[in-house]
HTML snippet that shows the backbone in 3Dmol.js (N, CA, C, O; Angstrom):
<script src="https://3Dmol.org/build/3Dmol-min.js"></script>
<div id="view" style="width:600px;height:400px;position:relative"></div>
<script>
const pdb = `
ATOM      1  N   UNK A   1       0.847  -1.175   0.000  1.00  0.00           N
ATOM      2  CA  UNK A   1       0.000   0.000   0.000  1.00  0.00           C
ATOM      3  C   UNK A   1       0.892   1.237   0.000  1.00  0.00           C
ATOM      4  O   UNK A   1       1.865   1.361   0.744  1.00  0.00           O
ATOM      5  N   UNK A   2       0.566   1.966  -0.717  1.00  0.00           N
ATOM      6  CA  UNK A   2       1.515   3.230  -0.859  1.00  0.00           C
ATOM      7  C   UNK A   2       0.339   4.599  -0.516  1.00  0.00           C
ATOM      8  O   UNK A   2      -0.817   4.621  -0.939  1.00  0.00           O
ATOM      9  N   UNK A   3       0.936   5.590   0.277  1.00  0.00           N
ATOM     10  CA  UNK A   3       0.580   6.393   0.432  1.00  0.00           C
ATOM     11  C   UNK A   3       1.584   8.072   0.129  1.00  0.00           C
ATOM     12  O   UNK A   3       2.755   8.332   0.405  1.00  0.00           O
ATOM     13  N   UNK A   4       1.042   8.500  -0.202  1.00  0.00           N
ATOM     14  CA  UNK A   4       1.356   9.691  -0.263  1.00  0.00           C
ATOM     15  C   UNK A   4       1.102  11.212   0.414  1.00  0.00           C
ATOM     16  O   UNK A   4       0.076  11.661   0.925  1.00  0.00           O
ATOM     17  N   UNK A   5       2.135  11.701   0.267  1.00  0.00           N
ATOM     18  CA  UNK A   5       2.011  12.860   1.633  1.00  0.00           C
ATOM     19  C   UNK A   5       2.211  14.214   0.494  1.00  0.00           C
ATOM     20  O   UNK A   5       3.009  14.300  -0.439  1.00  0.00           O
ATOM     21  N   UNK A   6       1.076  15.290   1.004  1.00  0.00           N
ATOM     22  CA  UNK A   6       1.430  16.085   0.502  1.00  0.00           C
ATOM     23  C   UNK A   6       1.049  17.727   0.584  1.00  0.00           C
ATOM     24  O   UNK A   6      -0.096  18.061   0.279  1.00  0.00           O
ATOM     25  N   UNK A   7       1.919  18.631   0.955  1.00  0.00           N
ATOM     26  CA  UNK A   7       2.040  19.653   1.803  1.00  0.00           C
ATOM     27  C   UNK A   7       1.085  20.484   1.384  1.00  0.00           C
ATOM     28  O   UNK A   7       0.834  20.902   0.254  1.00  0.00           O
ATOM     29  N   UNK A   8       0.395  20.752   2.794  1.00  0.00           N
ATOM     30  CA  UNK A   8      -0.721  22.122   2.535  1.00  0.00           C
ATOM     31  C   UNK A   8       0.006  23.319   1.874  1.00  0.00           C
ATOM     32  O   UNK A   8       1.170  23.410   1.484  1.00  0.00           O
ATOM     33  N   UNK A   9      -0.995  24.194   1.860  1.00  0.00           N
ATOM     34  CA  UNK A   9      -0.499  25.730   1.537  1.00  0.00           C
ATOM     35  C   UNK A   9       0.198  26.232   2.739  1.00  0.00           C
ATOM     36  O   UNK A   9       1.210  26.932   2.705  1.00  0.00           O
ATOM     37  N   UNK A  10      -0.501  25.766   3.962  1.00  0.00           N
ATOM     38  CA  UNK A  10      -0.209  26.468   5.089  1.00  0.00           C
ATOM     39  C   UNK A  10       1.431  25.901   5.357  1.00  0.00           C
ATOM     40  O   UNK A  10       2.377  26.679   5.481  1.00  0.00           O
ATOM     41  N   UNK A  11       1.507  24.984   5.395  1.00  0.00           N
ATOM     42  CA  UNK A  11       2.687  24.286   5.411  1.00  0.00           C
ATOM     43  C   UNK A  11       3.784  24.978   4.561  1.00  0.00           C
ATOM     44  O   UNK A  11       4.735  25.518   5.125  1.00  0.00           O
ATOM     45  N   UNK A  12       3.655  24.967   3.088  1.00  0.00           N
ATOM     46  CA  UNK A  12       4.593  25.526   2.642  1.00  0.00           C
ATOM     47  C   UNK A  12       4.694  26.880   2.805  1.00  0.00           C
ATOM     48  O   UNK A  12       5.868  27.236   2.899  1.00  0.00           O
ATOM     49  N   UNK A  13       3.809  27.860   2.881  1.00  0.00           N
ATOM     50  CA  UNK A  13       4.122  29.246   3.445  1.00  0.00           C
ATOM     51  C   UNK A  13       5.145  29.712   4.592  1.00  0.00           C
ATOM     52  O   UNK A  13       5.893  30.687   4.667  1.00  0.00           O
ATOM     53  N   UNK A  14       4.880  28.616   5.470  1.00  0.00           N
ATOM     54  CA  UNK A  14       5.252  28.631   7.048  1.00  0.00           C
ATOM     55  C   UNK A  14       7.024  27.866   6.725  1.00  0.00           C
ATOM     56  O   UNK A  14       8.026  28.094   7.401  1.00  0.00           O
ATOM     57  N   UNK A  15       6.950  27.192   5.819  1.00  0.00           N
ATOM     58  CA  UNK A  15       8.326  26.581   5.439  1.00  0.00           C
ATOM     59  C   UNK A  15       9.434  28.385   4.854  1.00  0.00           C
ATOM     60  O   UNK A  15      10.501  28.827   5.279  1.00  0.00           O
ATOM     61  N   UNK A  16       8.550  28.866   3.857  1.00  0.00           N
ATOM     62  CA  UNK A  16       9.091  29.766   3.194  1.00  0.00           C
ATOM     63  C   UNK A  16       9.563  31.070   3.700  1.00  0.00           C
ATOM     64  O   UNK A  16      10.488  31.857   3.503  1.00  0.00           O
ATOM     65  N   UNK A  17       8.557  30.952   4.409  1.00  0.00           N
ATOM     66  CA  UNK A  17       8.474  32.132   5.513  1.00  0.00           C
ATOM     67  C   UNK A  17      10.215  32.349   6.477  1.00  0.00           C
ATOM     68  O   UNK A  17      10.995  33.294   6.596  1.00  0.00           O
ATOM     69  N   UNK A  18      10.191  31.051   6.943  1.00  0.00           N
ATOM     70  CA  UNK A  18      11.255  30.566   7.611  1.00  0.00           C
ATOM     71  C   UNK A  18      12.923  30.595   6.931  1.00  0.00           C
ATOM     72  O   UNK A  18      14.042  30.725   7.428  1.00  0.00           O
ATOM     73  N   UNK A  19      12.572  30.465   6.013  1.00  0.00           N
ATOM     74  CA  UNK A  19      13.630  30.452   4.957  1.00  0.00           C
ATOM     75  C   UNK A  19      13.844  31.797   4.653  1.00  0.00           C
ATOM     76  O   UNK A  19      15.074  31.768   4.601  1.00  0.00           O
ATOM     77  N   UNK A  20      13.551  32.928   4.419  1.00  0.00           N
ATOM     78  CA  UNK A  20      13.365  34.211   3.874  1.00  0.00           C
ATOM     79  C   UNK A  20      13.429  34.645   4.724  1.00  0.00           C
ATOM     80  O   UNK A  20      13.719  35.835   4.601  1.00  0.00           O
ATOM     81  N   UNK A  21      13.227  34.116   6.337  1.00  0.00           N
ATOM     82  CA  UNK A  21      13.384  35.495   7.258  1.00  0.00           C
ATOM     83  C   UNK A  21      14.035  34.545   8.378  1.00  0.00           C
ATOM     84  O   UNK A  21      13.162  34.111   9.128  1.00  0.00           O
ATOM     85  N   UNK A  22      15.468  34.056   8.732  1.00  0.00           N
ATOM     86  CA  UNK A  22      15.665  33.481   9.749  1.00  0.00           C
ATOM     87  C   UNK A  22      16.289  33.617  10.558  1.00  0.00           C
ATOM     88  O   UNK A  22      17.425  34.071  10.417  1.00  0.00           O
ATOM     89  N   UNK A  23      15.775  33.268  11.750  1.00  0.00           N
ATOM     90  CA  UNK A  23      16.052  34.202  13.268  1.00  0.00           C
ATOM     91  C   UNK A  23      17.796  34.799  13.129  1.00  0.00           C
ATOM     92  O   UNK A  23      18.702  34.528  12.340  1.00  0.00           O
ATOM     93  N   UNK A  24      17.706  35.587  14.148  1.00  0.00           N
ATOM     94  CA  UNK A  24      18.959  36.200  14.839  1.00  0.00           C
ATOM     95  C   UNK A  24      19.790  35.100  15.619  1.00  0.00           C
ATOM     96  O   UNK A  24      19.467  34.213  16.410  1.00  0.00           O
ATOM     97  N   UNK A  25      21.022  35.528  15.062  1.00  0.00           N
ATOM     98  CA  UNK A  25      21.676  34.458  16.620  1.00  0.00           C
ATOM     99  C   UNK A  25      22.233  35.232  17.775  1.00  0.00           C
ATOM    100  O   UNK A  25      22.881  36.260  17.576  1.00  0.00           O
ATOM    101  N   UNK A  26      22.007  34.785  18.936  1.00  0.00           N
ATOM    102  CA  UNK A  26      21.850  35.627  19.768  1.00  0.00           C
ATOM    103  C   UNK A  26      23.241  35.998  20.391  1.00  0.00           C
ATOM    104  O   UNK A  26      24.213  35.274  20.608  1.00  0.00           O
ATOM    105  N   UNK A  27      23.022  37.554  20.650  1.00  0.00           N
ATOM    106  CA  UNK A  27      24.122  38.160  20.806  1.00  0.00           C
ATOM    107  C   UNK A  27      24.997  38.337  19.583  1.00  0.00           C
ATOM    108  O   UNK A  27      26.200  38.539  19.745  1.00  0.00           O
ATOM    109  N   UNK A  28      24.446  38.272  18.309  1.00  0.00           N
ATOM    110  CA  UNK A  28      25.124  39.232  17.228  1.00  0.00           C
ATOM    111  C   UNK A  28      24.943  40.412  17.475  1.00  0.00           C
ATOM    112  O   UNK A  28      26.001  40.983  17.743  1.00  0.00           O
ATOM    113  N   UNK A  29      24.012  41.081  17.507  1.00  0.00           N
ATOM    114  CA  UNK A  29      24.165  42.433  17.287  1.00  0.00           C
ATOM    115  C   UNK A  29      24.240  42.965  18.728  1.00  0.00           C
ATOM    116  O   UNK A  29      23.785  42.346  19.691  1.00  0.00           O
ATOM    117  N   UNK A  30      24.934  44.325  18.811  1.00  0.00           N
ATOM    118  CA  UNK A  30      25.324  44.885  20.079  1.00  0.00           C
ATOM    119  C   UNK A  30      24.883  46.550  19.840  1.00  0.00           C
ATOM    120  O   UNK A  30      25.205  47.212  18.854  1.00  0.00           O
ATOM    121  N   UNK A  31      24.088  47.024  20.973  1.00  0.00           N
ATOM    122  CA  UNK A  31      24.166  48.455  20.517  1.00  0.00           C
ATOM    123  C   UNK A  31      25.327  49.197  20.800  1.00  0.00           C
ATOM    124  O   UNK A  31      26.433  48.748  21.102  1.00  0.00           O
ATOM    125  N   UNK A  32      24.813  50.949  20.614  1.00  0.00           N
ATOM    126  CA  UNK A  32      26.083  51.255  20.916  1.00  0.00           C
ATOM    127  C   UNK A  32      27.117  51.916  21.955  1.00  0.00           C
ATOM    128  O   UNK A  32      28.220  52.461  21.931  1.00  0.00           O
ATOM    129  N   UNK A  33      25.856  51.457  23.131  1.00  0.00           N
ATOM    130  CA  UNK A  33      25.866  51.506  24.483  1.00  0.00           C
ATOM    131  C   UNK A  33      27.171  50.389  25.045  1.00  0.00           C
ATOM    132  O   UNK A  33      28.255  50.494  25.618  1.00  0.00           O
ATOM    133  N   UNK A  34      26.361  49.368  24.522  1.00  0.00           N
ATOM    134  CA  UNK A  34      27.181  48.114  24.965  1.00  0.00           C
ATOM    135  C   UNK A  34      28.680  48.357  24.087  1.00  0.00           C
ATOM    136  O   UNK A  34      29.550  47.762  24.723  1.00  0.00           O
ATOM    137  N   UNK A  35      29.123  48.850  23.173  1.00  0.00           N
ATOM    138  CA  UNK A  35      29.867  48.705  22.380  1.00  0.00           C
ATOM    139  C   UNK A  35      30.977  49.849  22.916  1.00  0.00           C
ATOM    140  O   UNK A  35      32.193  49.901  22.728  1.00  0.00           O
ATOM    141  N   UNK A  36      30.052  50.771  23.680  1.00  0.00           N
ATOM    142  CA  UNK A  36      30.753  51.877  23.953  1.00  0.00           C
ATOM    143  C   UNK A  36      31.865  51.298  25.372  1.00  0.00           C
ATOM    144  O   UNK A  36      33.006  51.680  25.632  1.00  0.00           O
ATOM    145  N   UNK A  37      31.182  50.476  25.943  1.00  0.00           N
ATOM    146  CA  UNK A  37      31.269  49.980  27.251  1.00  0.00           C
ATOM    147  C   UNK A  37      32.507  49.294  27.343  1.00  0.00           C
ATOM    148  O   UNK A  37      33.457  49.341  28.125  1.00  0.00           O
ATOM    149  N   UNK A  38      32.093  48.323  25.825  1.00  0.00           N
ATOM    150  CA  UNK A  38      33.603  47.503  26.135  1.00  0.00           C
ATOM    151  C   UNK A  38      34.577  47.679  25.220  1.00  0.00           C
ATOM    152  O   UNK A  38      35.112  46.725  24.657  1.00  0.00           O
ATOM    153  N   UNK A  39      34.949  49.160  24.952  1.00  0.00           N
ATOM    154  CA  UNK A  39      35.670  49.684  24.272  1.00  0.00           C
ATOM    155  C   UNK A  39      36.240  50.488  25.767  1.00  0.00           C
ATOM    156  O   UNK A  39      37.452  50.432  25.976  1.00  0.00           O
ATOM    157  N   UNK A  40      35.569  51.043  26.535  1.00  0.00           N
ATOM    158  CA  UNK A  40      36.381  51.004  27.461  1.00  0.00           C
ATOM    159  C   UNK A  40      36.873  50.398  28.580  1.00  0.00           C
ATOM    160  O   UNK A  40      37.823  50.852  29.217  1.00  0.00           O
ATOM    161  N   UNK A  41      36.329  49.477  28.835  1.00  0.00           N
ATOM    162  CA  UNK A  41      36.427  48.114  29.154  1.00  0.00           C
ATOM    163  C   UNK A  41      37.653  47.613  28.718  1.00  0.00           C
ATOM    164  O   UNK A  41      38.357  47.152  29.616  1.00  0.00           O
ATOM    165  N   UNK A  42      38.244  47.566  27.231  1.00  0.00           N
ATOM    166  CA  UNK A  42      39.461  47.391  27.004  1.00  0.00           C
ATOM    167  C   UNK A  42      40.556  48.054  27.079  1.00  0.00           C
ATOM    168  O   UNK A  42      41.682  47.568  26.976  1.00  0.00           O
ATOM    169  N   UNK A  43      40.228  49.446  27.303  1.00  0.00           N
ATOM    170  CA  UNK A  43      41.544  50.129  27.415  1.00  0.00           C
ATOM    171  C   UNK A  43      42.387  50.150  26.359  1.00  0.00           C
ATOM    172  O   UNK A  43      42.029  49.970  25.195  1.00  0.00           O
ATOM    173  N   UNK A  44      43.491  50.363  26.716  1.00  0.00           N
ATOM    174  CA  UNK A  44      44.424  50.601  25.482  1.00  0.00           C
ATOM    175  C   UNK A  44      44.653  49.788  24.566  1.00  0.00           C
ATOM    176  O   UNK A  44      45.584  50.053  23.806  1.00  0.00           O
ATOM    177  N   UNK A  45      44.053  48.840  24.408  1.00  0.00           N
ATOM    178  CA  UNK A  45      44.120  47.799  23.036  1.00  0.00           C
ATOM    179  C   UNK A  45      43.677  48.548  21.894  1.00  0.00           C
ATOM    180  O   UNK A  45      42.961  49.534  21.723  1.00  0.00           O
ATOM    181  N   UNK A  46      44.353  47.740  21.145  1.00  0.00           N
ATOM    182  CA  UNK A  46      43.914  48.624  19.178  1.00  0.00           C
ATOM    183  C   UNK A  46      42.843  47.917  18.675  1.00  0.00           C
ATOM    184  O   UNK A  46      42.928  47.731  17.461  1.00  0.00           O
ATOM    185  N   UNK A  47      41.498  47.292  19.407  1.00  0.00           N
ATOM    186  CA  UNK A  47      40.748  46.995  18.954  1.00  0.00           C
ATOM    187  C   UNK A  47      39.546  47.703  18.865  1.00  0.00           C
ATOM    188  O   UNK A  47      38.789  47.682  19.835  1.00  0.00           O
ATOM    189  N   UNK A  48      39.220  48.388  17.758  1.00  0.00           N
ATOM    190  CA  UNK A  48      38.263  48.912  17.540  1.00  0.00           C
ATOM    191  C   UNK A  48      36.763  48.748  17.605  1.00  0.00           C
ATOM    192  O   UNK A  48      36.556  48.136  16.557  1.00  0.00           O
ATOM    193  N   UNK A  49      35.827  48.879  18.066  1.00  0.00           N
ATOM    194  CA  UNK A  49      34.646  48.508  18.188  1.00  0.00           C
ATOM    195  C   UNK A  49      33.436  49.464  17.610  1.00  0.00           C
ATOM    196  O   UNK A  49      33.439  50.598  18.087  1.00  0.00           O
ATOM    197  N   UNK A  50      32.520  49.207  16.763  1.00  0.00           N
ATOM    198  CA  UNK A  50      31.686  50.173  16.252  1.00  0.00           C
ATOM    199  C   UNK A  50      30.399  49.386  16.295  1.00  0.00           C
ATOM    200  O   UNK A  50      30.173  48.176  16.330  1.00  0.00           O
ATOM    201  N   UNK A  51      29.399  50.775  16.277  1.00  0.00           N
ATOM    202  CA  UNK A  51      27.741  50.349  16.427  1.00  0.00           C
ATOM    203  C   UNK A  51      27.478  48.570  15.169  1.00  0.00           C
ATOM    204  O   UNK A  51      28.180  47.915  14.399  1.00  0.00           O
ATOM    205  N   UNK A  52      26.422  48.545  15.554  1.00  0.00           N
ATOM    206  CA  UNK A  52      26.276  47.518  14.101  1.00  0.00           C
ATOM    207  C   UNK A  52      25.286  47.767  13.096  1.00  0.00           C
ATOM    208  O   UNK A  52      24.226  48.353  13.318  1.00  0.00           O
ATOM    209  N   UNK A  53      25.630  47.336  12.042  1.00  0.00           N
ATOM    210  CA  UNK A  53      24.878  47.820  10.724  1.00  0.00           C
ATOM    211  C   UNK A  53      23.284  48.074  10.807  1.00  0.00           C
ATOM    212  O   UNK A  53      22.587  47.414  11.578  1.00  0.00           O
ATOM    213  N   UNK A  54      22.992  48.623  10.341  1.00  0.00           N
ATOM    214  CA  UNK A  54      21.561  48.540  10.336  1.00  0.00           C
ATOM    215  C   UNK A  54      20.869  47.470   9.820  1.00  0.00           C
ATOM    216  O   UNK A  54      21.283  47.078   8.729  1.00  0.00           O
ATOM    217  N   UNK A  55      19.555  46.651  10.487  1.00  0.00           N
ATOM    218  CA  UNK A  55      18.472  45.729  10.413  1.00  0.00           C
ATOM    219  C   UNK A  55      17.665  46.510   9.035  1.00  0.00           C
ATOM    220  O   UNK A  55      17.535  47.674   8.655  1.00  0.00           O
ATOM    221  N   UNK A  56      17.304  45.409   8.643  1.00  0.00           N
ATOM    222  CA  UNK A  56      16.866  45.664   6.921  1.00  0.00           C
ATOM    223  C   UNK A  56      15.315  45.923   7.388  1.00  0.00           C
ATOM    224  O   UNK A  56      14.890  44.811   7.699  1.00  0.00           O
ATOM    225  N   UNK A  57      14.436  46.754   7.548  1.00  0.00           N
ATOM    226  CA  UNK A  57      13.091  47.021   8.368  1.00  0.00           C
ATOM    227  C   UNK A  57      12.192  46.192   7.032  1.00  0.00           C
ATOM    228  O   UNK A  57      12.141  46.227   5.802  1.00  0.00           O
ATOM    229  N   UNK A  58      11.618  45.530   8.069  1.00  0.00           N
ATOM    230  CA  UNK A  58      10.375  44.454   7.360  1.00  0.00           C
ATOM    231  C   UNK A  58       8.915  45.033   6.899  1.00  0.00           C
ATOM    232  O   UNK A  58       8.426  46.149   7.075  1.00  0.00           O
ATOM    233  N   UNK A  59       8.502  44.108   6.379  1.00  0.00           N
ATOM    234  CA  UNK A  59       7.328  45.268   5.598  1.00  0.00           C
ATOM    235  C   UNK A  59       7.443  45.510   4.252  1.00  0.00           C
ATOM    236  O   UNK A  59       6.666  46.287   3.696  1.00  0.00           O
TER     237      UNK A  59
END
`;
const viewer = $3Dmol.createViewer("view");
viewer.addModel(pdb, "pdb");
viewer.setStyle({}, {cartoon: {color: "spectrum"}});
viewer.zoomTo();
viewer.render();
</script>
């Protein structure tokens, strides 16, 4: 007996959806509070630290 499976609309929307918009991993982005912080936090090191790029606004 063979059966077959086969994906709603809702299903594939919710697949696509996921694909086209997928989560943050956490603690990428830093504002520039926090950024400010551990820039001095480091002190005299030559590591530079800057805000982060701007989020692409949805919609």
């Amino acid at each position: 007996m063979r059966t077959e499976f086969t994906p709603t609309t809702t299903d594939l929307d919710t697949d696509l959806e996921a694909a086209l918009n997928p989560g943050e991993v956490e603690g990428l982005y830093r504002d520039s509070r926090e950024c400010a912080y551990l820039a001095l936090l480091g002190g005299g090191s030559l590591l530079l630290l800057s805000p982060p790029t701007p989020r692409p606004k949805k919609g």
